[in-house]
MISETOR-979399 format. One record per residue (C-alpha): x, y, z. Coordinates in pm, whole numbers, padded with zeros to 5 digits, always signed. Example, Ala and Ser with C-alpha at 12.3 -4.5 7.8 and 13.67 -1.06 7.14 Angstrom:
REM residues 2
+01230-00450+00780;+01367-00106+00714;
***
This chain:
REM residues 416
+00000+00000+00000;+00278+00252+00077;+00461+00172-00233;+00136+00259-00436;+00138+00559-00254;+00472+00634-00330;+00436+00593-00702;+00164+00792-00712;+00308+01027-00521;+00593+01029-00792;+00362+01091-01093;+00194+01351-00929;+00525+01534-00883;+00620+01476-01240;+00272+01617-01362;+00269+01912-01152;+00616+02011-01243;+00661+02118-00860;+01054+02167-00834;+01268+02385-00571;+01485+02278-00297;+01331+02127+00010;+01377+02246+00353;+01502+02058+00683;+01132+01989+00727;+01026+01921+00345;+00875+02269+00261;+00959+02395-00046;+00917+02749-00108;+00625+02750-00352;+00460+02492-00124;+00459+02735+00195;+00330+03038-00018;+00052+02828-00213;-00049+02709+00154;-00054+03056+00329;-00275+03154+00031;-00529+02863+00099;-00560+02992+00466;-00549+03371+00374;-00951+03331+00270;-00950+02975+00444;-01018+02779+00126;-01174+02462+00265;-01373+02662+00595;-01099+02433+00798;-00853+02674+01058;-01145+02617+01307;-00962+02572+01600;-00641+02652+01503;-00679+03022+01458;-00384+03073+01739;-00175+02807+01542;-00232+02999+01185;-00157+03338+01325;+00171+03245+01447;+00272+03092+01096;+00146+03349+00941;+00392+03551+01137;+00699+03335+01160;+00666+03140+00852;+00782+02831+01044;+00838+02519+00858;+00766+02277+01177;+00452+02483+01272;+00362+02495+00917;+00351+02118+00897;+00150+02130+01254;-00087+02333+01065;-00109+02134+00755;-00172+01798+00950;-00471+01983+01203;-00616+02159+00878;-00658+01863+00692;-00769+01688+00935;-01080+01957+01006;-01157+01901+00632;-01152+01568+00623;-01370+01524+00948;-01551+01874+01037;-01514+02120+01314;-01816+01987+01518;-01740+01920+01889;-01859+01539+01858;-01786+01486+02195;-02018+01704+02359;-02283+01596+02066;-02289+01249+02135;-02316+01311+02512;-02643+01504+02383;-02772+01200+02151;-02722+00970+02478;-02904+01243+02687;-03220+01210+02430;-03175+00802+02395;-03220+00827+02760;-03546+01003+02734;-03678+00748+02527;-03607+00956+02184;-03479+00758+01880;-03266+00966+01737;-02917+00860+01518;-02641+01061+01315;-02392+00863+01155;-02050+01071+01113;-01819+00902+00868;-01493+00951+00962;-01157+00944+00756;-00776+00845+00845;-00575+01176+00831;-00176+01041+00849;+00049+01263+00902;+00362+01034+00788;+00163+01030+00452;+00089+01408+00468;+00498+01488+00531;+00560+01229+00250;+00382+01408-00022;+00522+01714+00071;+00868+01625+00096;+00792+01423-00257;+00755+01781-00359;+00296+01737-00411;+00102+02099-00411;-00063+02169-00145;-00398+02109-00336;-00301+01764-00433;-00231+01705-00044;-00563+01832+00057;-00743+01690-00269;-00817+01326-00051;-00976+01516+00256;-01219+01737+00077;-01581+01647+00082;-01728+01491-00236;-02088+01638-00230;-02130+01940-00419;-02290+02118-00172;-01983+02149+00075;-01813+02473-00223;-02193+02607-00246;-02255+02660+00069;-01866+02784+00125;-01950+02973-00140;-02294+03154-00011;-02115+03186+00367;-01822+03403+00244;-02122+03637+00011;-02329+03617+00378;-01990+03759+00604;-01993+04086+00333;-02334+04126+00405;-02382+04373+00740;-02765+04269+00736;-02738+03899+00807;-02725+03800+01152;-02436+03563+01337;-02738+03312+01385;-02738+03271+00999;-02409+03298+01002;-02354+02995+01241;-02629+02833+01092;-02458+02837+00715;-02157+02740+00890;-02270+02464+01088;-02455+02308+00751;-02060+02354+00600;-01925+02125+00868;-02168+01852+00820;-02080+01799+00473;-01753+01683+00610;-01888+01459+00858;-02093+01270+00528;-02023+00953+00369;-01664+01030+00174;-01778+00891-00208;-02152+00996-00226;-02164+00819-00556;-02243+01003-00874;-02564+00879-00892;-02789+00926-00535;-03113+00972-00373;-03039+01275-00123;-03299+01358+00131;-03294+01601+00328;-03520+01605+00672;-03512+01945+00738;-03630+02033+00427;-03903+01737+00386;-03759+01716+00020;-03589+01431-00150;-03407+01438-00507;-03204+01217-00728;-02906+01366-00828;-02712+01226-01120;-02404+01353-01228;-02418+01639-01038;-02758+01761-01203;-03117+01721-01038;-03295+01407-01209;-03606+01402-00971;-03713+01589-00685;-04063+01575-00480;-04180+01617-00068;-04090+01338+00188;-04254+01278+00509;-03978+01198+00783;-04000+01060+01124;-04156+01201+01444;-03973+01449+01670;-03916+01124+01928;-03865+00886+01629;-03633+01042+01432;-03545+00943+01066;-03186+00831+01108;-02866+01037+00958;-02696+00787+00740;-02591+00636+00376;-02648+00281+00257;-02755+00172-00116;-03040+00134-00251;-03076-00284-00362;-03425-00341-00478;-03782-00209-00477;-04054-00388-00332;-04394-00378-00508;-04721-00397-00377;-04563-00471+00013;-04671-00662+00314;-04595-00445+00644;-04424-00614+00881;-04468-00411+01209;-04140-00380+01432;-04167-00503+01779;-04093-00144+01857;-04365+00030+01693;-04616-00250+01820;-04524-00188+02188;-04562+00211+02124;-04851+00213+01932;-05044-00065+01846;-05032-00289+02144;-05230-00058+02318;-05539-00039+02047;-05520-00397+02021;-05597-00449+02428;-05879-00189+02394;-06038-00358+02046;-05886-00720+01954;-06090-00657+01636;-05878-00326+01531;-05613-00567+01384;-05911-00737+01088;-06007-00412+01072;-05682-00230+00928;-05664-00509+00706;-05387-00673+00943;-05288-01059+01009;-05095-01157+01407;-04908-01452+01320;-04694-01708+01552;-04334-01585+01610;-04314-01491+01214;-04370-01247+00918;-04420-01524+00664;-04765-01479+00603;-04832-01924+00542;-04671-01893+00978;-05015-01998+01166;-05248-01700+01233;-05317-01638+01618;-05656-01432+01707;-05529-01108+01881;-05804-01181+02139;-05612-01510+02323;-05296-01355+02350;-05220-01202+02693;-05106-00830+02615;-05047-00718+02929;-04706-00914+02908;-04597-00689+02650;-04585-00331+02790;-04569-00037+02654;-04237+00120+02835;-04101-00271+02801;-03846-00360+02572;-03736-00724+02369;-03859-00997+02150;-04266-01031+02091;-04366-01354+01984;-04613-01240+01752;-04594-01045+01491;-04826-00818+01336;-04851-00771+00922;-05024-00546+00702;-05086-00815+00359;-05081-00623+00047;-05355-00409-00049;-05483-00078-00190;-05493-00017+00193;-05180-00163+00309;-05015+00162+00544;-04687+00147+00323;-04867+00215-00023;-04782+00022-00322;-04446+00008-00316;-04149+00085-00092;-03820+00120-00179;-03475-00120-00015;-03166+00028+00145;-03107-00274+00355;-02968-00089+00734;-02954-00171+01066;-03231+00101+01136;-03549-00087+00939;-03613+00209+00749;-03688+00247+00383;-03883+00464+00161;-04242+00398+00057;-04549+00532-00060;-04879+00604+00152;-05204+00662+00261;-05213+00984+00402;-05180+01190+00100;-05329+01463+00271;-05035+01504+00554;-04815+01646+00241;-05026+01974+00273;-04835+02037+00560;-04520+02246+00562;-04384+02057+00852;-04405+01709+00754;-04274+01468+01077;-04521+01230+01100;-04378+00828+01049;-04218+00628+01250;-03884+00697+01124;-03921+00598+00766;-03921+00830+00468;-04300+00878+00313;-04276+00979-00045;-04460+01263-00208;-04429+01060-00575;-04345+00690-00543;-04467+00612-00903;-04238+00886-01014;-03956+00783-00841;-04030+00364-00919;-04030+00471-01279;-03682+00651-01270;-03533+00295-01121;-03721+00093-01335;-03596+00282-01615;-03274+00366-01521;-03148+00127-01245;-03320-00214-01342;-03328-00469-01666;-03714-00418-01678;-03884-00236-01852;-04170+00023-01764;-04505-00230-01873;-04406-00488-01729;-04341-00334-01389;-04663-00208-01421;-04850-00531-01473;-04661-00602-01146;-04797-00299-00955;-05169-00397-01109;-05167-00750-00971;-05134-00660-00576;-04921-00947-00583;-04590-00855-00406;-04262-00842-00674;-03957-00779-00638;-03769-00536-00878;-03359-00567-00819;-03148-00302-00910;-02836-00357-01166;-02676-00043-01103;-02549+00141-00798;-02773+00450-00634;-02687+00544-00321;-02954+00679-00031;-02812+00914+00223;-03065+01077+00464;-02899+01436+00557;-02981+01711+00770;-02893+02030+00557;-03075+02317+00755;-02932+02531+00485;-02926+02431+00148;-02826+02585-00197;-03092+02479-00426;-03094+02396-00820;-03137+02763-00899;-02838+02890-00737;-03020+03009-00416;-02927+02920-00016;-03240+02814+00084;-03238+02810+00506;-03485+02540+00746;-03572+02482+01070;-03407+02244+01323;-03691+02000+01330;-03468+01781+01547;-03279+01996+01745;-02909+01887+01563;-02808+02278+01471;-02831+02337+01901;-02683+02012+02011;-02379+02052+01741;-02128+02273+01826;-01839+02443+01625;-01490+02421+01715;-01412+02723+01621;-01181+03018+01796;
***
């Protein structure tokens, strides 16, 4: 691994035509200028904490301080300015009041013995940097729309910090977002499919509640389920639908619902909700139920027609619904952590068309028959569920929304 390093370390060199002698610590002369220019307007929004640290090189021109300062600014860029100590402490404090909440932060491997190497090898600083900086397009928009905000003496330092904060999370992201992805973005109750870096598709979501939060995370999208059974979580069915069940046994028949003996498999023997001693299964309890409730497929069935794969550890997915009429909303957290979708045909046409062997009649015979199908995916589209309280749209514009879950208070900046 090193030696491939090294080689392309070499070629690099030869491209760039980078040449000068090399200080005691590596720097070359070019090198040390191109980098004081980077932090002059703070290129990557990365000197964070290390305001102290830059002011002194900018001073002395140190070559061992320099490198200090090369090592801590890459690291910022590759893995954000966000005190994730004290935010984790706050996730823990919500588990503990029974909230589901989850942010994934993807973090990357900043070495400094690989860092010195390139720049003894003689690498620009951009070419040094070039691994650490976020992949998603909007980490230069929104770089972009903060430095236009700073000249402005009309916006206020909560938009400021606001702007800034949605900068740092694109660092804390998934590192290759894939060229082709479904983005969507809580705060905004909006998901698109980006491809190539232009907007395919875009429509509203409904996301989870404000104590079952849709999770922060990235997995990829495998295959589409058509015409769906619901298989309730023991989770849900403790929270929300034990309850109804001990009040009215016949509530399950009448949402169209099967309880079946310890599985989902809908040929598992049925069990009438009425001989089964709830009281066993409380609501505040937690662990295995061994019965478990499905929705069969239907025109009625709570998930819609069709709901969408990203297999995760979380049990969430993307589907369609019943209640169309919750999308007149402008707030729109109302599931139970799973992503509602505005247009579901719209978006199973896209993949059947564009992510799938099959063609567009024949998956439509599928949807017709209410018999569940599977379609399987042949090429890769990544799902990452992100929580952009500022966003820069198609048009160009910084589009700002509020903290539905409460992430823009409990993250804080590292910044001096």
């Amino acid at each position: 691994m090193r030696l491939k390093i090294l080689l392309s370390v070499v070629i690099a060199v030869l491209l760039s035509g980078c040449v000068g002698t090399p200080d005691s610590e590596g720097w070359r002369y070019g090198q040390k200028s191109e980098f004081l220019k980077i932090l002059e307007t703070d290129k990557y929004a990365s000197i964070c904490d290390q305001q102290r640290l830059y002011e002194n090189v900018k001073q002395s021109r140190n070559s061992k301080l320099m490198t200090k300062l090369l090592v801590a600014y890459a690291n910022n860029l590759a893995n954000g300015c966000i005190d994730l100590k004290s935010f984790k402490a706050s996730q823990r404090a919500k588990k503990a009041r029974e909230i589901d909440t989850y942010y994934e932060t993807y973090m990357q491997k900043v070495s400094k013995s690989d860092i010195v190497m390139k720049l003894k090898a003689g690498l620009s600083i951009e070419e040094i940097l070039k691994p650490y900086v976020p992949k998603t397009p909007q980490f230069s928009k929104l770089i972009q729309s903060y430095n236009a905000l700073k000249k402005d003496q009309n916006v206020s330092s909560e938009t400021l910090n606001k702007v800034r904060l949605n900068i740092e999370r694109t660092k804390l992201m998934k590192p290759e977002p894939g060229t082709h992805y479904a983005l969507v973005n809580v705060p905004e109750f909006k998901v698109r499919v980006i491809e190539d870096g232009k907007t395919a598709l875009n429509f509203p979501v409904i996301v989870g509640k404000s104590n079952m939060q849709t999770p922060i995370f990235s997995e990829q999208l495998k295959y589409v389920e058509i015409n769906p059974q619901w298989n309730v979580p023991d989770s849900i069915m403790r929270r929300s639908y034990i309850p109804k069940i001990r009040r009215n046994p016949g509530w399950v028949a009448a949402k169209g619902m099967e309880l079946h003996k310890e599985s989902y498999d809908l040929r598992s023997p049925k069990v009438n909700p009425a001989s089964v001693d709830w009281s066993k299964y409380p609501k505040d309890g937690k662990g295995y139920i061994p019965y478990k409730l499905v929705q069969v497929p239907s025109v009625k069935n709570g998930l819609g027609r069709v709901k969408f794969i990203f297999p995760n550890k979380h049990a969430v997915y993307m589907h369609d619904t019943q209640s169309k009429s919750l999308f007149k909303r402008k707030i729109r957290c109302f599931s139970h952590g799973c992503i509602r979708l505005g247009e579901p045909v719209a978006l199973l046409d896209h993949v059947t068309t564009h992510y799938s062997d099959k063609d567009l009649p024949t998956v439509k015979g599928w949807y017709d028959s209410l018999k569940t199908r599977h379609l399987i995916l042949n090429k890769k589209l990544q799902v990452h569920t992100a929580y952009y309280t500022a966003y820069v749209d198609e048009t160009g514009h910084l589009k700002l929304f509020p903290d539905v879950y409460g992430f823009d208070k409990s993250q804080k900046l590292r910044i001096q």
